[in-house]
N, C-alpha and C positions, 0 to 999 in steps of 0.2 A: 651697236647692239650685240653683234657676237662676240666683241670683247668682255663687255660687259656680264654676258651668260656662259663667257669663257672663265672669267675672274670671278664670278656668284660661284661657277660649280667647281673652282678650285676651294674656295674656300668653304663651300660644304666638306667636298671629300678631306680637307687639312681640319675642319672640325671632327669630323668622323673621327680620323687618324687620333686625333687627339683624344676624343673621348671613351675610344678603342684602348688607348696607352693607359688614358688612368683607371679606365676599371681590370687593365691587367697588373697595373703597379696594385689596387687596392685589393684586387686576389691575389697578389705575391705577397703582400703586407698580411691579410688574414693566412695566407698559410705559413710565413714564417713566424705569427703569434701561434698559430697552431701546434708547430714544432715544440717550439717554447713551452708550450705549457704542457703537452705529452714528454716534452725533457723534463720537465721539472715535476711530474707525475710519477716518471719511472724511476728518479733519483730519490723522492721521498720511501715511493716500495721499495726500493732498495735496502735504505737506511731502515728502514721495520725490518725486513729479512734477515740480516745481519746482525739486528738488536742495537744500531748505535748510530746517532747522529752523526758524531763526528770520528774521526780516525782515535784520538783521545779518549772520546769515549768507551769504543769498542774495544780498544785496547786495554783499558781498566776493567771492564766488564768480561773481557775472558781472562784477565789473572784472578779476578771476582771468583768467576767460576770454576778456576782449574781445578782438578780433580784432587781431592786431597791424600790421595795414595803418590801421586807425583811428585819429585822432589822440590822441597820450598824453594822459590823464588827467590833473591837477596839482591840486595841495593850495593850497585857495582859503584856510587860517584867516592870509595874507598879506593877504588881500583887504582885510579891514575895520581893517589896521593901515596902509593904504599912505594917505601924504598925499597924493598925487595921486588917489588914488582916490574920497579924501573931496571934494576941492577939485572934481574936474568932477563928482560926481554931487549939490554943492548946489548945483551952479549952474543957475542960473534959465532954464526955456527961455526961449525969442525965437522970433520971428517967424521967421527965418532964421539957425536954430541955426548956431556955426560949427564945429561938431562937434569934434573933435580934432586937434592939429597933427603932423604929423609927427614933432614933437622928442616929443611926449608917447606917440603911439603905439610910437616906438622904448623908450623908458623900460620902459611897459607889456610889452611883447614881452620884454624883457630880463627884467622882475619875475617873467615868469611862466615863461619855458626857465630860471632857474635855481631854481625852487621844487620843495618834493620832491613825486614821483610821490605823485598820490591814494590814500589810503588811507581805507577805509569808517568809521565809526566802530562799536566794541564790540555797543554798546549802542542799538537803536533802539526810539523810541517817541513817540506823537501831541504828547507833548509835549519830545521833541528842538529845541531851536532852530536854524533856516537862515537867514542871513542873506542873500540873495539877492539887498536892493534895487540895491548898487554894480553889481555884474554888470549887473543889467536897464538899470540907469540909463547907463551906460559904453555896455555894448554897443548900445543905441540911438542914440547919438554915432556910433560906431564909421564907419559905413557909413549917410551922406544923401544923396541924389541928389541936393540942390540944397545942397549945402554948397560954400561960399564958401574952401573952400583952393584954393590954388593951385597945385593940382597936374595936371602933364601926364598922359596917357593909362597910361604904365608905371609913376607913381607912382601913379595910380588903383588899375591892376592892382593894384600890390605892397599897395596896403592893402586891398584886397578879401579876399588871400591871407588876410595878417594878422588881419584880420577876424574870418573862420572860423575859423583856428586859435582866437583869444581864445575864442568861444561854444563852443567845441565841448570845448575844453580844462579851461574852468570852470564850464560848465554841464550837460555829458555824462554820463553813466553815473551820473546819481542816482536818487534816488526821485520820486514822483509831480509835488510839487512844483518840485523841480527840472526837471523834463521838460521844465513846464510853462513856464517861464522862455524853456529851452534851444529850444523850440517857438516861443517869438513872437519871439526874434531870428533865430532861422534862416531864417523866413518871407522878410524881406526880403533875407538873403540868397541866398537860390537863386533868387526873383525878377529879384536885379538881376545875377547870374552872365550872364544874356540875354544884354545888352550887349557879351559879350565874343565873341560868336560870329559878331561881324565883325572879330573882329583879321585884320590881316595878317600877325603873326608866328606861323607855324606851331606855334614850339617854344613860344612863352607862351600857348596855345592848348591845346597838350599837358599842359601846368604846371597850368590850368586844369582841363581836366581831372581830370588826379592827385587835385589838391584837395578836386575834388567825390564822385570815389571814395572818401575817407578821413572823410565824415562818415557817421556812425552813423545809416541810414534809422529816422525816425521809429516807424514801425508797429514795428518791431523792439524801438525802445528803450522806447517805452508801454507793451507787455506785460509786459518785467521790471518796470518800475516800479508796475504796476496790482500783480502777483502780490507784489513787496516792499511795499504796501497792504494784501494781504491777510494776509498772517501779520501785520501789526502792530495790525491789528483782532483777527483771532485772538487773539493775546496781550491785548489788549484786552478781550473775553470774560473768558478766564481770568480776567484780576485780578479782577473782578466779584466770583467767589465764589471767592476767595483761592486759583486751583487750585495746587496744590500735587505734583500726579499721584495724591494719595490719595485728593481727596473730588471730588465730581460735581454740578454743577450741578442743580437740583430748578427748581418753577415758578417763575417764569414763562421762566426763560433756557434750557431745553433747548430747546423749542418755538421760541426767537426763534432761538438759534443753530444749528437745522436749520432753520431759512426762512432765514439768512445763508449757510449750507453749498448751502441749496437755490439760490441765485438769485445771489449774489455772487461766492461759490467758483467755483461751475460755472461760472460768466460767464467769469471771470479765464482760464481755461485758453483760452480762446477767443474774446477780447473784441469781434472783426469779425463773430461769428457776429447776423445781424439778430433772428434768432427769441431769445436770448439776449438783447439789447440791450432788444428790447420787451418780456421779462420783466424786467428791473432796470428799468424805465424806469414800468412800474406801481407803485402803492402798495402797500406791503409792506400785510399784516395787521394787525388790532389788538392781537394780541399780540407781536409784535413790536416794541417803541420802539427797543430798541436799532438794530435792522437800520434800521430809517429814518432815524435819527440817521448812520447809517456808508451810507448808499447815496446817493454824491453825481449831479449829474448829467450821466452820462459820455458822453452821446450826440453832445451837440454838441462833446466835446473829440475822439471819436473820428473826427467829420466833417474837423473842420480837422487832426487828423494823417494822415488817409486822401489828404487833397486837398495837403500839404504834401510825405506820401511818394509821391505821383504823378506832381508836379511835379521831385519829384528827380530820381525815374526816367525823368521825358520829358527833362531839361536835360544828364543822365549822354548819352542816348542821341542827342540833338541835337550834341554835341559831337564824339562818334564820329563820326556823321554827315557833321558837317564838315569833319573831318581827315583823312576817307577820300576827299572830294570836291577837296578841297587837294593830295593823295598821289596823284589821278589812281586810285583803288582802289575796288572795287567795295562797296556796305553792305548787310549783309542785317540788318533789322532783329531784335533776341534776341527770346528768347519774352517775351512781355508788353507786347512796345512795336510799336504799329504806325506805318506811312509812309502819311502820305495826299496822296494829288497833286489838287490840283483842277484844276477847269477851267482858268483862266488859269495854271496852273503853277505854282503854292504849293504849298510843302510844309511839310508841319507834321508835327511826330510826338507822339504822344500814347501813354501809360500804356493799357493797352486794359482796366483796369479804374477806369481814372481818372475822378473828376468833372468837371462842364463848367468850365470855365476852364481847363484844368492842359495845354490842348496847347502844345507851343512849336514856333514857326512859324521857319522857318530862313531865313535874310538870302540875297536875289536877288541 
């Protein structure tokens, strides 16, 4: 008899246990479709916010929309067929590179006004190939400060112009990578723009100018390219567990891709934001591998574009500066950009949210 009410009341309590387990398996089942479909809620908002379904898309839709004061766009798949292209970018540096000749940058200039308008491609994804080195390698050439042409002060200018036009034309309105390219030749560009803001020809001064109005400020073009990043990890996900729009991710990928919705997505809408930056800038979780594997490190790229788009904006607003002092006219610096006079009389103007280096000090 007391085995008997020994082995009844075991196996009540191993029913219990059991009945315990599946209604927590069937609340862990309802909260990871939960997740699931709050993932697949925030990824849809997403894609509205940003205007684009997919990474392809949005990419065509901001060359759609670029500003038409910017410089055109041009279809680089010329780039890596041109024999001149190949020839200066395996040539060997020196010591006192002798950059480009004038007959070569004429050629170049011509390759690239008669090439067709940029078109995004269909289809994007991690594994898309960019061929990007000619570009880098050219446009380094492009524009040295201690290059050995022989060229006078207006043929400086004119290849300055030229210059910008090439990076901004070939390496503009891409994705991350691209940016990133378009980013480290521009650098010496708007650095070495300076020099020009002792001409004495008013109107190549003006010309100047223009030019510098017509590149596409950095911080502006990072964001597109960070968010055309982010749907292409999206889609990246997906493939994982073959989404299809019918079936839904289960463990371990709900979990990792709302800590990438939590930390990456929400970054992208707002990449300058610092309390954001110092969240992606942490170690993701351990259940996360994917989100680590796709969470590069954007801090110090977002420094040197913050410091590059400061430097635009103090060189834009130095130039104004000195065409209104040329023009006998009075300057009231725009919102963002301050005039500082010191003591002995220098003036310098600077980004008023700019980092230290990026003032530009105006020629006595």
């Amino acid at each position: 008899m007391i085995r008997w009410l020994f082995a009844s009341s075991w196996r009540r309590s191993a029913l219990a246990l059991l009945v315990l387990l599946g209604i927590l398996i069937y609340l862990g089942l309802l909260y990871i479709d939960a997740i699931n479909i709050d993932n697949q809620r925030r990824i849809e908002n997403y894609r509205q916010q940003v205007g684009g379904s997919t990474a392809a898309q949005l990419w065509a839709l901001s060359v759609q929309q670029r500003d038409s004061k910017l410089f055109v766009l041009h279809d680089r798949s010329w780039v890596n067929q041109s024999d001149l292209f190949m020839l200066l970018s395996q040539q060997e540096e020196t010591v006192q590179p002798a950059g480009i000749t004038p007959e070569q940058r004429q050629q170049l200039m011509e390759a690239l006004r008669q090439s067709d308008l940029f078109r995004p491609p269909e289809v994007l994804d991690f594994w898309t190939p960019f061929v990007l080195t000619p570009i880098l390698d050219v446009g380094r050439r492009w524009e040295l400060a201690d290059s050995d042409d022989p060229l006078n002060q207006q043929q400086q200018v004119l290849r300055w112009h030229q210059g910008v036009e090439f990076v901004e034309s070939l390496s503009g309105g891409g994705i991350l990578i691209q940016e990133l390219v378009r980013l480290n030749l521009l650098t010496s560009f708007v650095e070495s723009s300076q020099r020009w803001l002792s001409l004495d020809d008013e109107q190549e001064m003006d010309r100047v100018a223009n030019t510098l109005a017509r590149i596409e400020p950095p911080r502006q073009a990072i964001v597109r390219a960070i968010q055309i990043e982010m749907l292409v990890a999206l889609n990246a996900f997906g493939d994982l567990w073959g989404d299809n729009g019918d079936t839904k991710p289960w463990l371990p990928f709900c979990f990792d891709l709302k800590c990438f919705l939590d930390r990456s997505v929400e970054w992208s809408l707002d990449p300058f934001d610092q309390d954001k930056i110092d969240l992606i800038s942490e170690p993701p979780p351990f259940y996360a591998p994917i989100t680590s594997v796709m969470t590069l490190g954007y801090a110090g790229v977002l420094s040197r574009v913050h410091a590059v788009d400061s430097g635009l904006l103090a060189i834009r607003a130095a130039f104004a500066a000195m065409l209104a002092i040329k023009r006998g006219q009075e300057w009231q610096p725009p919102e963002g950009i301050e005039r500082i006079v010191s003591s002995d009389g220098t003036v310098r103007i600077r980004a008023t949210e700019g980092p230290e280096g990026t003032d530009i000090y105006l020629p006595r």
